[in-house]
N, C-alpha and C positions, 0 to 999 in steps of 0.2 A: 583533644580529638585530632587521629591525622588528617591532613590536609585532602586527600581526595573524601573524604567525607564529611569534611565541612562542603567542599564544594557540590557532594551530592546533596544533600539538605538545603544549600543554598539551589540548585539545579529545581528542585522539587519545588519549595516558596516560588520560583519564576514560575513555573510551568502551572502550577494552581495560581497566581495571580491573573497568567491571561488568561487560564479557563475562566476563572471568578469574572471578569473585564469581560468576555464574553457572554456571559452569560446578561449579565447585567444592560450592557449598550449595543443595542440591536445595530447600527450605525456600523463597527467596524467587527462585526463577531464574526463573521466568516471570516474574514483572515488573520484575525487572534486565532481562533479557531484552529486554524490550519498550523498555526507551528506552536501547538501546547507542547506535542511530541517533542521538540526541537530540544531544547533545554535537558533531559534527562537523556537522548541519544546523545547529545554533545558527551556528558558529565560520564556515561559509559565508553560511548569509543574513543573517550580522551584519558577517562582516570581509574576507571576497569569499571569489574561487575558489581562490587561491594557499592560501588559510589552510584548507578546505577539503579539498585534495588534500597538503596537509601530514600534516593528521590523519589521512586514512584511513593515508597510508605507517606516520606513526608508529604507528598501531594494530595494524596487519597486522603489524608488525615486533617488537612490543611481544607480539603474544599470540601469535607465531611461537617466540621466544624463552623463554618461560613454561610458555603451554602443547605446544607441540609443533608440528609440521609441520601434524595434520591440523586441529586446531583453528584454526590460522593459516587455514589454507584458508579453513575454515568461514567466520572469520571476514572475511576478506576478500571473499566471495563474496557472503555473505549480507548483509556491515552495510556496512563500506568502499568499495567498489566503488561499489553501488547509490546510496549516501549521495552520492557525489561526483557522480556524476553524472546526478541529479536536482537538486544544485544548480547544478551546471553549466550546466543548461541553464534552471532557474528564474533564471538572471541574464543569460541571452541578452535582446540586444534591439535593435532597432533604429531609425531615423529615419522617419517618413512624414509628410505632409502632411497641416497639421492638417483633420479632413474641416468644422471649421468653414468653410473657404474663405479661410483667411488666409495669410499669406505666411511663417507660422510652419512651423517642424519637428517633431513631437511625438514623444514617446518612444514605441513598441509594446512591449512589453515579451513572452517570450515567453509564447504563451497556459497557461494552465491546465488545460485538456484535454487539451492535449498534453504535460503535467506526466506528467499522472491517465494517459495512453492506456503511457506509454513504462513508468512503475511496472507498468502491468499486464502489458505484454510482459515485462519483468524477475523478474515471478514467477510466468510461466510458464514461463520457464527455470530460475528457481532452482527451479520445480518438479521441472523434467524431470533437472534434472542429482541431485534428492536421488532420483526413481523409478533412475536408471541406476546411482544410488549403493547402493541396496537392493540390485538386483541388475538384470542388464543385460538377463535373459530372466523370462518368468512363473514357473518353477521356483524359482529364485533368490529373486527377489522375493515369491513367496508364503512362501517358508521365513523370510524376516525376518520381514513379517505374523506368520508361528506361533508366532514368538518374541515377538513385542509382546504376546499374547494374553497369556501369567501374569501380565507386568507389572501390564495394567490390573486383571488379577484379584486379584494383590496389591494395586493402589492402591484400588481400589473396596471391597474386602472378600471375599475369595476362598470365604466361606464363606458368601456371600449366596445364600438359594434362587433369588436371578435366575438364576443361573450354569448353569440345566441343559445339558445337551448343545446340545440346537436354539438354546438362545439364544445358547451361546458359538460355534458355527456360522453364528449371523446376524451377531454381532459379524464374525467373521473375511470374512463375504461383504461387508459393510459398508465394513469397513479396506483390505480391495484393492480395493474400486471410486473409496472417497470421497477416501482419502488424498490424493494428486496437488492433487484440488483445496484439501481443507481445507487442506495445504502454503500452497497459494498466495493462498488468502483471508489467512492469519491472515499473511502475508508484506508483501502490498499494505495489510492494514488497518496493521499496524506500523510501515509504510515511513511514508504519508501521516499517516499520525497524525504522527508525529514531524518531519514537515517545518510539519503546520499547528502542530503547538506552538512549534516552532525560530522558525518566520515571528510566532508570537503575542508569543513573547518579545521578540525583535528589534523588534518595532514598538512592542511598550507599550516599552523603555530606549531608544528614539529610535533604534537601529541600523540598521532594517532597510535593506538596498540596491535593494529595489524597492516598491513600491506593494501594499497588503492589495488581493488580488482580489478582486472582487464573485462571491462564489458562485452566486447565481442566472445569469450569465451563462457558466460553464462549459459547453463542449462539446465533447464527444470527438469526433476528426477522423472523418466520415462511412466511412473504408475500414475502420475496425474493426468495422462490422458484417459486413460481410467476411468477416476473419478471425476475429469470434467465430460465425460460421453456420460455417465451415470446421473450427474446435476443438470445436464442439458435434455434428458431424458425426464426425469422429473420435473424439468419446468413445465413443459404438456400436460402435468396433471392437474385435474383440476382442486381448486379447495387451498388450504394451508400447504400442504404437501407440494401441491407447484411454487406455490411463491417460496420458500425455500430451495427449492430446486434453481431456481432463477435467482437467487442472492448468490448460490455457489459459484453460479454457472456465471457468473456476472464476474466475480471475482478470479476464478482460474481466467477466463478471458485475457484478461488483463494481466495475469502472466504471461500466457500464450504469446499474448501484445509485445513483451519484454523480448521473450526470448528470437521472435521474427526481426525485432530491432536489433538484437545482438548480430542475427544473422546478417544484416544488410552490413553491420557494423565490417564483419569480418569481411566481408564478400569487395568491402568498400577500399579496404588495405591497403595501401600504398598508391591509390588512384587521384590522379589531379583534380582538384578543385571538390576532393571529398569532403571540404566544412559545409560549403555551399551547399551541395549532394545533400547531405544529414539534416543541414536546419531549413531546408524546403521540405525532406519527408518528413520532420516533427509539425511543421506548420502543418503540413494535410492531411496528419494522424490526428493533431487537435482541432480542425472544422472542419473535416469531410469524414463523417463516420464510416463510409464505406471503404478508407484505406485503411482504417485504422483495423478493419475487419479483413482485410486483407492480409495486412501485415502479422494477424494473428493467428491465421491458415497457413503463412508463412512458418510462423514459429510451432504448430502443430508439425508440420509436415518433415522439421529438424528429426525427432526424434524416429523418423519413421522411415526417411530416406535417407538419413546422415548426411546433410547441403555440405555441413562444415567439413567432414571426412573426406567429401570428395575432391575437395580445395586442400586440399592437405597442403601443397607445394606453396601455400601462399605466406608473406612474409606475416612473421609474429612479432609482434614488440613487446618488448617486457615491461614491469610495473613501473621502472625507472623513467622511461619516453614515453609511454600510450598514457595520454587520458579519456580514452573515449568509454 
């Protein structure tokens, strides 16, 4: 067997043990959890697509076997699948003319927004399909909610005088409206996390198959504002049909999030003490939700005002020197 496909098979076994490992030890599952992905992005942006779609099979087939049918699912739905193909399409690319003017071919590779744009429509499905999995109608679905409620009141401390009546009623008004989206925030942060780390790896051991993106020049394709006015509009509705609406809208979000951090990114170029600059605005993008809501009105407003067009004059660094 050649060698990138042993290594996707071997990719695949990793990636369904720590799901299996998570599943199992409630202790460390959330962050087994978090880097199932890891393991099959490596084995693709290091050994291509074959190796790749090796691993998801092996995996889904691997914790189909183990754990059971439905966890297979899960598994496949949530890590395998999505995994593939986001690399998939991170190794698309094609020929165009170099815009130097020379008689050369240059590589386009695909872009990185439309990385970011397709993760986020993937987890507003894998939102909608876990709302349908709760239950198919708001009856249904609110009766799982009442079931989560002991949980966290077991996890928290069930004998905390937070716990009154009205507070454990604002918890439960909370969990049927936020759920959908928190689904699909914590879904697209996991997803992208694991492809930038897959891609970090790959390029520092010499593997990588394409080129580190310049992050300041990410852009989400102009029709997703679109469809997130359309999912942010449906969240207001009431019944199944808003909480879907609100998994979308939760997820383009978090593009939007992306592409105002590119912006700052660029705007930031050549300026003194811009590390400093950057990792004070990631800290208050990660505990102060209303920057982080900011910064994503910010990356709305790219597409509509062009920020970046109008810095045109500012310096660019290339793949070689930027890693932001």
């Amino acid at each position: 067997m050649p060698a990138h496909l042993l290594i996707g098979a071997g990719a695949g076994l990793v990636s369904a043990a720590l799901f299996a490992s998570a599943v199992v030890s409630a202790a460390l599952a959330g962050l087994i959890l978090y880097l199932c992905p890891l393991p099959l992005c490596l084995a693709g942006l290091a050994w291509g697509k074959q190796a790749v779609t090796l691993a998801g099979v092996v995996g889904a087939i691997l914790t189909l076997l183990v754990l059971g049918a439905s966890p297979g699912i899960v598994y496949a739905v949530t890590v395998a699948i999505p995994a593939t193909i986001l690399v998939h399409l991170s190794l698309q690319y094609r020929t165009v003319p170099d815009p130097a003017g020379t008689a050369k071919q240059i590589v386009a590779w695909y872009p990185a927004g439309r990385i970011v744009a397709a993760a986020a429509i993937m987890a507003g499905v894998i939102a909608l399909l876990m709302v349908l999995l709760l239950g198919p109608d708001m009856t249904r679905y609110q009766a799982a909610i009442d079931q989560m409620i002991p949980l966290i009141h077991e996890t928290l401390g069930a004998d905390n005088e937070i716990w009154t009546p009205e507070a454990t009623e604002n918890l439960r008004t909370l969990l049927t409206r936020a759920l959908p989206a928190v689904m699909a925030i914590v879904w697209i942060t996991i997803a992208l996390f694991n492809m930038w780390l897959a891609g970090a790896i790959a390029k520092g051991s010499g593997h990588a198959l394409r080129p580190w993106p310049n992050f300041h020049t990410l852009e989400i394709p102009n029709a997703m504002v679109i469809a997130f006015a359309v999912a942010l509009a449906l969240s207001f509705v009431p019944g199944i049909i808003g909480l879907i609406g609100t998994g979308f809208a939760g997820a383009f979000l978090i593009a939007y999030l992306l592409q105002g951090l590119a912006v700052i990114h660029f705007y930031t170029l050549g300026m003194p003490f811009r590390t400093v600059l950057l990792v004070v605005l990631y800290l208050a993008v990660l505990l102060l939700g209303w920057v982080a809501i900011l910064v994503a009105i910010l990356g709305l407003g790219e597409p509509m005002f062009g920020l970046r067009g109008r810095a045109a004059a500012a310096p660019i660094k290339t793949d070689d020197d930027n890693h932001d």
